[in-house]
N, C-alpha and C positions, 0 to 999 in steps of 0.2 A: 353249326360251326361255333366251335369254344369262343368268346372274346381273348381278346390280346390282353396278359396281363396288366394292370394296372401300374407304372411310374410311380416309386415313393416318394412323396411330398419331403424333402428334406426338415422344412419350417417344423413339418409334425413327428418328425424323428427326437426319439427320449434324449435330453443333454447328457452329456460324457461326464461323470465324475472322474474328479482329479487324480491320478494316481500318486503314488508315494513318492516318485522322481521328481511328478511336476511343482507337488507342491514344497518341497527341497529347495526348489529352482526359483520358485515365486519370491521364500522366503529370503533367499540371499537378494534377488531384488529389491525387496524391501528393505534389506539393509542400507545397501549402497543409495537407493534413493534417500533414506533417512540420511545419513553421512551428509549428500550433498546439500539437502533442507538445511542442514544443521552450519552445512561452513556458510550458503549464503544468510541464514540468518545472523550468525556472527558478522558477515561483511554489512547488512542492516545496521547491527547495533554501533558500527565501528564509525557510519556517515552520521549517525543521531548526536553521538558522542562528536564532531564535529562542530554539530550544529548547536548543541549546547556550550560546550567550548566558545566556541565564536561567540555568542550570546553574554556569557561571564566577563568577557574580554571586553566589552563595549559597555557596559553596566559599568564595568567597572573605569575606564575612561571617562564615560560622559557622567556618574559624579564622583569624580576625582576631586576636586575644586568650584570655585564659585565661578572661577571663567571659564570653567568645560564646557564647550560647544554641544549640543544635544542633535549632533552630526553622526557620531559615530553608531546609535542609535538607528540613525534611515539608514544608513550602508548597508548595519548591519543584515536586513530583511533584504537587502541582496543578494548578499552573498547567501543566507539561509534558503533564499529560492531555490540557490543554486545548487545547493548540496540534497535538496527535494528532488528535482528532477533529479540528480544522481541517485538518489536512493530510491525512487520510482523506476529508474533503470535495471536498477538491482533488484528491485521485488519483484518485475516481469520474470525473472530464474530465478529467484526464489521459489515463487509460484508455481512454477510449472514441478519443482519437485515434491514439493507437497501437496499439490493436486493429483500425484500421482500416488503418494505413499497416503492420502484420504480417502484413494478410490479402493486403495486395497486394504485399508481396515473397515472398511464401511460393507464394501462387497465382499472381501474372501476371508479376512479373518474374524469376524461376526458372526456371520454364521458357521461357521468352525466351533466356535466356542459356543455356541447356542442347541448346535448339535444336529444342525441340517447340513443336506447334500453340498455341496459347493461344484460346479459346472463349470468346465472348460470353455466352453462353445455357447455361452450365453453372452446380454449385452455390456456388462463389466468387461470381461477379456476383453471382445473385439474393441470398446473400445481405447482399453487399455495399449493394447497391440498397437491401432492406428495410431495414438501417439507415439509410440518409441518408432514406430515407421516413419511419421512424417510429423516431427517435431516441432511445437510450435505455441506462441505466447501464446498466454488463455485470457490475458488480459490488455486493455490495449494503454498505452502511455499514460493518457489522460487516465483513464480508473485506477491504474496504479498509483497516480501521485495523488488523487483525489480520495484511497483508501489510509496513504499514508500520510496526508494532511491531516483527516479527521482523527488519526491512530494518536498521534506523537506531533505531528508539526503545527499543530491549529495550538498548542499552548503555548510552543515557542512563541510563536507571533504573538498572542494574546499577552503576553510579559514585556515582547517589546516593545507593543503599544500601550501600554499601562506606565513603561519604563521611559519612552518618551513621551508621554503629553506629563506624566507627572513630573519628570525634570522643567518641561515649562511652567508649568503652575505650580512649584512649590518649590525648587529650586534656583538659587541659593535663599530665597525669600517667597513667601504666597507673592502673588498675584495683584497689581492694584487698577488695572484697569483694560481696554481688550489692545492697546495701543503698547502698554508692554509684553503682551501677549506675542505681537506681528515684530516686535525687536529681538525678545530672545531665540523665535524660530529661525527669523533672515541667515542668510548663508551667505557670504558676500554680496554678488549682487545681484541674489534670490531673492525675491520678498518674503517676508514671513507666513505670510497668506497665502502662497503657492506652496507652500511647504509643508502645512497645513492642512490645506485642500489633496495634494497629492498621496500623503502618511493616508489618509481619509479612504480615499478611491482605492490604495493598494488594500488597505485591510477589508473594505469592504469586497473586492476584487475577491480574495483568496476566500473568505466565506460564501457568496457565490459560486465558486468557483467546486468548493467542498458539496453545497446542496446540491448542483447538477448534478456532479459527478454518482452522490450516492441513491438522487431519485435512478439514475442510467446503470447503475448496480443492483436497484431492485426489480427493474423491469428487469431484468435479465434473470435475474431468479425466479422469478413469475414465471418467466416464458421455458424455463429449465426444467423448474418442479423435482427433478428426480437425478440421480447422479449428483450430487451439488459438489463434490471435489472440483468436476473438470469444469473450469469456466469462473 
């Protein structure tokens, strides 16, 4: 008695190359994902421009005169936290568009122009696909603000701590002893030594804060290896 044909293994089935429709179809995706890459990176450059802004603003306050309080100064890395987090809001969409329009020059238009098959039914599509299915940050708050500290915001801060301890130690006069040091920092009735110690801890805070974040970005590249768009 014959055996019963054998079940084709789908996994072992030859991949579909593209046809002329689809890859028409791809390409207009690829536009539109570029478009959207392009306005959130516009909304990027529009919070940086902020943060520098704000930055100018306080410089230029605290030395104004020889009684400019070197106040405006600590605020200022307030408020620039704050337009960080914003703007790590914003790269989480950013991201995800151009992790999309990376996966498809890496995977489909490369090898197009290299002169190899390109496949429907391999693991670029599907998982291309499952994002536009089920859409979703590729990054999470913390790595976003941690990618855009190390990009752009770790120099901010490094100018406004350079811009306040140097208004205490050289403005309006050097320095003559650590006692005038703890008078020109006080804040009414802060001590100068807290104020001090605090500027100290935030800066040190956000440089920590940058190395975790980018060791937790290479582990993950490690554990990725391949596809490096998504994620």
């Amino acid at each position: 008695m014959s055996s019963p044909e054998a079940t084709p293994d789908p996994a072992a089935a030859p991949p579909r190359p593209c046809s002329a429709a689809e890859i028409g179809a791809i390409a207009h995706l690829y536009r539109g994902e570029i478009y959207r890459s392009t306005v959130w990176r516009t909304r990027l450059d529009s919070t940086t421009n902020w943060a520098v802004l704000t930055t100018g603003i306080a410089l230029s306050a605290t030395f104004s005169s020889v009684q400019a309080s070197p106040l405006p100064m600590a605020l200022v890395g307030l408020i620039v936290t704050m337009f960080l987090l914003l703007e790590a809001r914003r790269y989480r969409y950013f991201n995800i568009w151009r992790a999309r329009t990376r996966l498809l020059e890496t995977d489909f238009f490369t090898p197009m122009l290299r002169g190899e098959s390109v496949a429907m039914d391999s693991h670029w599509s599907r998982l291309l696909a499952d994002d536009l299915c089920r859409p979703r940050y590729h990054v999470s708050l913390a790595r976003a603000a941690g990618r855009r500290l190390r990009r752009t915001y770790a120099w901010i801060f490094l100018i406004q701590a350079l811009a306040y301890y140097g208004k205490l130690a050289i403005h309006p006069e050097p320095l003559h002893s650590l006692a005038d040091l703890w008078a020109r920092a006080a804040v009414g009735p802060i001590p100068g030594q807290l104020m001090v110690i605090a500027g100290v801890v935030f800066h040190l805070g956000w440089m920590t804060f940058a190395y975790v974040t980018l060791r937790i970005d290479q582990r993950a590249w490690r554990i990725r290896q391949s596809l490096i768009a998504i994620g």
